[in-house]
BALOBA-1460 file (C-alpha; in Angstrom, 3 decimals):
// residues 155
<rec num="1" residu="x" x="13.165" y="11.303" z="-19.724"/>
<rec num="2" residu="x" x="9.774" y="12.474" z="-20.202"/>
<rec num="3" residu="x" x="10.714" y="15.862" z="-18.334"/>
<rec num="4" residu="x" x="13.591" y="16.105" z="-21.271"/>
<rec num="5" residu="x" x="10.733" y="16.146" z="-24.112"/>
<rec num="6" residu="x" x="9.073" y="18.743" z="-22.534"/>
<rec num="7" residu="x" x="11.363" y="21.013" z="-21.754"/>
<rec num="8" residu="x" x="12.465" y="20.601" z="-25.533"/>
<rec num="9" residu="x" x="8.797" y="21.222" z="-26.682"/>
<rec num="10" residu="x" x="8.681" y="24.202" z="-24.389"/>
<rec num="11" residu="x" x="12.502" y="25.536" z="-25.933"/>
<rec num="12" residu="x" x="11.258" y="25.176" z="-28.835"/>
<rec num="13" residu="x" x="8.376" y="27.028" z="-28.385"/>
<rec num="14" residu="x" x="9.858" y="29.891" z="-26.782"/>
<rec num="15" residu="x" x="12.494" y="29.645" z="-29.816"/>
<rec num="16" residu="x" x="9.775" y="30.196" z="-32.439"/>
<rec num="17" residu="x" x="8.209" y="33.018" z="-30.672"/>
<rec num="18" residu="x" x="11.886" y="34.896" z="-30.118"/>
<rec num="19" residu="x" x="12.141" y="34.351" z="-33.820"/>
<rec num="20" residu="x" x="8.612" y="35.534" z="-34.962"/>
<rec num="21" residu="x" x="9.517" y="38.675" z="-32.472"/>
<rec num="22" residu="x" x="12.758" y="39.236" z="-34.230"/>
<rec num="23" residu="x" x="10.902" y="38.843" z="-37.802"/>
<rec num="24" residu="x" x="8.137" y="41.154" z="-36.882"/>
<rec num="25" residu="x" x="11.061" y="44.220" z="-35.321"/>
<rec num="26" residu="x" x="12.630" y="44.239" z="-38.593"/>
<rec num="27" residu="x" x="9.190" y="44.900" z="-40.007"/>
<rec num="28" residu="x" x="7.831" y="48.294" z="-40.391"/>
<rec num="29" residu="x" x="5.323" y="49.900" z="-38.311"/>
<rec num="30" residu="x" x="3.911" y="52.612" z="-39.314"/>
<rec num="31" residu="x" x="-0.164" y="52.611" z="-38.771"/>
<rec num="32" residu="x" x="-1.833" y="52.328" z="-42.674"/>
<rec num="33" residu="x" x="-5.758" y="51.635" z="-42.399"/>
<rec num="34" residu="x" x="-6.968" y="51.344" z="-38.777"/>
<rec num="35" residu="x" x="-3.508" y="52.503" z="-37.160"/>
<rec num="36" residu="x" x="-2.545" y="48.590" z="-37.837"/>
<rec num="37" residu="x" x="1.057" y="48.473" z="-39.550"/>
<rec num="38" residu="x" x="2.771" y="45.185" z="-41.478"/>
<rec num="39" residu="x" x="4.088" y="44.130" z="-37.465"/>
<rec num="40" residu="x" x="0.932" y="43.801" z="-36.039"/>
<rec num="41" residu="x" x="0.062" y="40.478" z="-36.240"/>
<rec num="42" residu="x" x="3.525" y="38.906" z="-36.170"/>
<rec num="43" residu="x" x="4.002" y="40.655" z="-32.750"/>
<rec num="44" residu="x" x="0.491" y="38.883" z="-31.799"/>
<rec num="45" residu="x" x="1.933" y="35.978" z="-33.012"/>
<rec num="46" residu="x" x="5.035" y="36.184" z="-31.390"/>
<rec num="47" residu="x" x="3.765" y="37.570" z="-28.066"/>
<rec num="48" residu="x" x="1.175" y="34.384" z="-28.267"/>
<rec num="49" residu="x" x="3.584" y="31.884" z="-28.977"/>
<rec num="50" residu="x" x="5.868" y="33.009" z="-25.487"/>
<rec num="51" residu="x" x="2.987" y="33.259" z="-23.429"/>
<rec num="52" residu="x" x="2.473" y="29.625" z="-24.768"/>
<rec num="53" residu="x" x="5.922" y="28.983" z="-23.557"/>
<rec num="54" residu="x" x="5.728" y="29.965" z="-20.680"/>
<rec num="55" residu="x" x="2.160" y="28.330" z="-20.211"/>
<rec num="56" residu="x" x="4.241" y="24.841" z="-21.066"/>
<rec num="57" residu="x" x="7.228" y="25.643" z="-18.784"/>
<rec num="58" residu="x" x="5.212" y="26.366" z="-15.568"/>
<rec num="59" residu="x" x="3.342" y="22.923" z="-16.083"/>
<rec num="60" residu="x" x="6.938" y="21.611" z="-16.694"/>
<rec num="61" residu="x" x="7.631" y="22.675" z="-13.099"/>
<rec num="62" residu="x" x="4.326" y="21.871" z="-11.522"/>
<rec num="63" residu="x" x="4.358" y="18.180" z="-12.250"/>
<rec num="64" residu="x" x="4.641" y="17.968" z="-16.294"/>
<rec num="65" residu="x" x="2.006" y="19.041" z="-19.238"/>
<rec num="66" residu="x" x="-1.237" y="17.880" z="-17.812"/>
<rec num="67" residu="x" x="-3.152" y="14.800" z="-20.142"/>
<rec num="68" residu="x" x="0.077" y="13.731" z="-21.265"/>
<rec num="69" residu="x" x="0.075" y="10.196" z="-22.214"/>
<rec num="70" residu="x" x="2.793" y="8.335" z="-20.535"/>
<rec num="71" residu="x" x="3.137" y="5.392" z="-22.387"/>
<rec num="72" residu="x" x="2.596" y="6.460" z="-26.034"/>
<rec num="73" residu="x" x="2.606" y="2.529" z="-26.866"/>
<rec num="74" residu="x" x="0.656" y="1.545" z="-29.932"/>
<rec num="75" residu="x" x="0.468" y="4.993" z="-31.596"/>
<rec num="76" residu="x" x="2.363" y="4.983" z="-34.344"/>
<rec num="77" residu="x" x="3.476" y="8.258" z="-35.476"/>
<rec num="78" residu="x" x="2.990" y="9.213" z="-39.383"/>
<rec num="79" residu="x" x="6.385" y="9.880" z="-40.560"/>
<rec num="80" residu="x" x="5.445" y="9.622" z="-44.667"/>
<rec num="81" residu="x" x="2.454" y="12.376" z="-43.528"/>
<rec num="82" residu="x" x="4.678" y="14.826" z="-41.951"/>
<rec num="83" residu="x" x="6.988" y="14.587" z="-45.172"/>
<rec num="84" residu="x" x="4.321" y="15.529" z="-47.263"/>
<rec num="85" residu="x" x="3.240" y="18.021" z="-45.245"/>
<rec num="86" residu="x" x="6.593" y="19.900" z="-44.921"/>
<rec num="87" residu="x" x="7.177" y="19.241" z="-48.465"/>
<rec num="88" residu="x" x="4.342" y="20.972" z="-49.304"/>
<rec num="89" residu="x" x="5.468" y="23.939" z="-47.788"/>
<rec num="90" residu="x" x="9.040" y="23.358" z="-49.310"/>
<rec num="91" residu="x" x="7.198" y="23.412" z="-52.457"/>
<rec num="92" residu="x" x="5.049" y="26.347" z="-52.154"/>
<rec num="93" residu="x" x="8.102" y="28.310" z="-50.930"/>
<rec num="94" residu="x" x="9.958" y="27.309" z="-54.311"/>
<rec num="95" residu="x" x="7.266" y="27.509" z="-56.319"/>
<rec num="96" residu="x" x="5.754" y="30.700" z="-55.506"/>
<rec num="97" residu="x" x="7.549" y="33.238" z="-57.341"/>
<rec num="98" residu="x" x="7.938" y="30.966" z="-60.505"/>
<rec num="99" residu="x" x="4.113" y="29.730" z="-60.495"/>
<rec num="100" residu="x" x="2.109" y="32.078" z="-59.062"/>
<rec num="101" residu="x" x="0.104" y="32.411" z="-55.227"/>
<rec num="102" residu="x" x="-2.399" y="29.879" z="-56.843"/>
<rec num="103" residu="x" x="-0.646" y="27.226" z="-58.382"/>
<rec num="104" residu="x" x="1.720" y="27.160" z="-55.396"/>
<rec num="105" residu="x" x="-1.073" y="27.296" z="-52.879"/>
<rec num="106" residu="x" x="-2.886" y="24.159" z="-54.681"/>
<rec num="107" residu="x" x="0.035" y="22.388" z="-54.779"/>
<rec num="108" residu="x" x="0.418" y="23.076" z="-50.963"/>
<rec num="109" residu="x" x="-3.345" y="21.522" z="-50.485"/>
<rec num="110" residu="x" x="-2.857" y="18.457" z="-52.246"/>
<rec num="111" residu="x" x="0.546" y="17.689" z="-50.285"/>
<rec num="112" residu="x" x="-1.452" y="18.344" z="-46.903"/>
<rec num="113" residu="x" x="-4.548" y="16.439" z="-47.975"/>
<rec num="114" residu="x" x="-1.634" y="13.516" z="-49.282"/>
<rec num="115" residu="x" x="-0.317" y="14.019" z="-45.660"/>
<rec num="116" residu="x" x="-3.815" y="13.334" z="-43.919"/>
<rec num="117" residu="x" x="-4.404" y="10.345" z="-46.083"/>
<rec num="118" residu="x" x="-5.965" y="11.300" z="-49.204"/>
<rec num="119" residu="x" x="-5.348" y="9.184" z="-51.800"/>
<rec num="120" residu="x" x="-7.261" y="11.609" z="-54.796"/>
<rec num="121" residu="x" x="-4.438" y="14.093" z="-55.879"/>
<rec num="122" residu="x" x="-6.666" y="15.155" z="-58.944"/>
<rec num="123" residu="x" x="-9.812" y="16.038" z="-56.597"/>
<rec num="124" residu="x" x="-7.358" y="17.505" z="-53.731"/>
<rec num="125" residu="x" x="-5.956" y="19.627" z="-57.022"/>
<rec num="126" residu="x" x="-9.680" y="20.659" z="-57.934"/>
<rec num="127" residu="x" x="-10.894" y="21.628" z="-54.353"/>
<rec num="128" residu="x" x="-7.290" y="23.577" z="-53.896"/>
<rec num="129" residu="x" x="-8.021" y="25.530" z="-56.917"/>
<rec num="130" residu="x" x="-11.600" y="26.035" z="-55.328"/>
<rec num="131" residu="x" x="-10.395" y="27.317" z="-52.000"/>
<rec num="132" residu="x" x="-7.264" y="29.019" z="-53.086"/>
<rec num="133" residu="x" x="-8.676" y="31.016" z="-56.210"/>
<rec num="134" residu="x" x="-11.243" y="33.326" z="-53.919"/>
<rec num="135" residu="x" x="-8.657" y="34.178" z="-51.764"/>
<rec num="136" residu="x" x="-6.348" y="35.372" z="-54.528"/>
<rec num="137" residu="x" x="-9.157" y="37.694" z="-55.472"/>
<rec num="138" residu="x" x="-9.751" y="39.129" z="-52.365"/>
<rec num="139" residu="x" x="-6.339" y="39.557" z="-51.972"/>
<rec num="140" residu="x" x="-5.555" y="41.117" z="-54.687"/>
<rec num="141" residu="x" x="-8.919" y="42.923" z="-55.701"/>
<rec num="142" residu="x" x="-10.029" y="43.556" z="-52.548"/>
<rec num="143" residu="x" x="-7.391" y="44.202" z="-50.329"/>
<rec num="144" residu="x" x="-4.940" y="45.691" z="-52.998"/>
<rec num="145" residu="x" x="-2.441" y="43.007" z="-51.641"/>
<rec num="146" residu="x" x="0.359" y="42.222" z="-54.585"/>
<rec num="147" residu="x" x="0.296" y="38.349" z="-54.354"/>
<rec num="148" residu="x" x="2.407" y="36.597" z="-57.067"/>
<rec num="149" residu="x" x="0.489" y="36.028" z="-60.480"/>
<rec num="150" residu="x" x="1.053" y="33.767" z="-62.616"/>
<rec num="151" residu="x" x="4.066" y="34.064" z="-65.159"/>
<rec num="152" residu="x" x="1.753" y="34.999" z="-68.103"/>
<rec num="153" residu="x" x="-0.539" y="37.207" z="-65.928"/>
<rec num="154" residu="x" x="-3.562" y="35.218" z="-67.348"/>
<rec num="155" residu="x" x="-5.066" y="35.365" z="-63.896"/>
């Protein structure tokens, strides 16, 4: 049964990877500062994630992923974290074009910090802000790198 999971993991893997490559062709490629085009990192990405794959299906054949816990008894797995996790990306998604990169991104941090525990949605909020608003600016001042504004343009 165990050999079931992790050939799933591994498919899945592999899955993500054919996925990121198929994303990143449909990109294009022309070399803008440094030669590097828009596909350059989601090929890296992709390229990573099937040389993962096929990291996790040769340990599949020689004997199973190696410091795998057999009996997984007395873990208990987080379900309420994961939702907030991937409802924080469900949110940022939607909320991006309506809110703005730093609203959305804020919102994304306090659903992950909610995820990993935190119980302080106004602090997660403030430290969000904190973290998210420098990287707007360098985005967009800095690297000239149109990321949604907010509706009024105040910011």
């Amino acid at each position: 049964m165990q050999r079931i999971w992790q050939w799933g993991i591994t498919a899945f893997v592999a899955l993500l990877g054919a996925v990121f490559a198929i994303g990143a062709s449909q990109l294009p490629s022309d070399g803008g500062y440094a030669g590097v085009g828009p596909s350059f990192i989601p090929w890296v990405v992709s390229l990573l994630l099937l040389a993962l794959a096929a990291l996790l299906a040769y340990q599949v054949i020689t004997g199973g992923f190696r410091n795998f816990v057999d009996a997984i008894a007395g873990v208990a797995v987080d379900y309420g974290g994961g939702l907030w996790v991937t409802g924080g990306v469900l949110a940022m998604a939607a909320l991006i074009t309506r809110t703005g990169f730093v609203i959305a991104a804020t919102v994304l941090f306090v659903c992950v910090a909610r995820g990993f525990g935190s119980r302080t949605p106004l602090r997660d909020a403030m430290w969000g802000a904190v973290i998210v608003l420098p990287v707007f600016w360098l985005f967009t001042l800095v690297l000239d790198v149109n990321l949604p504004r907010l509706v009024n343009d105040w910011l």
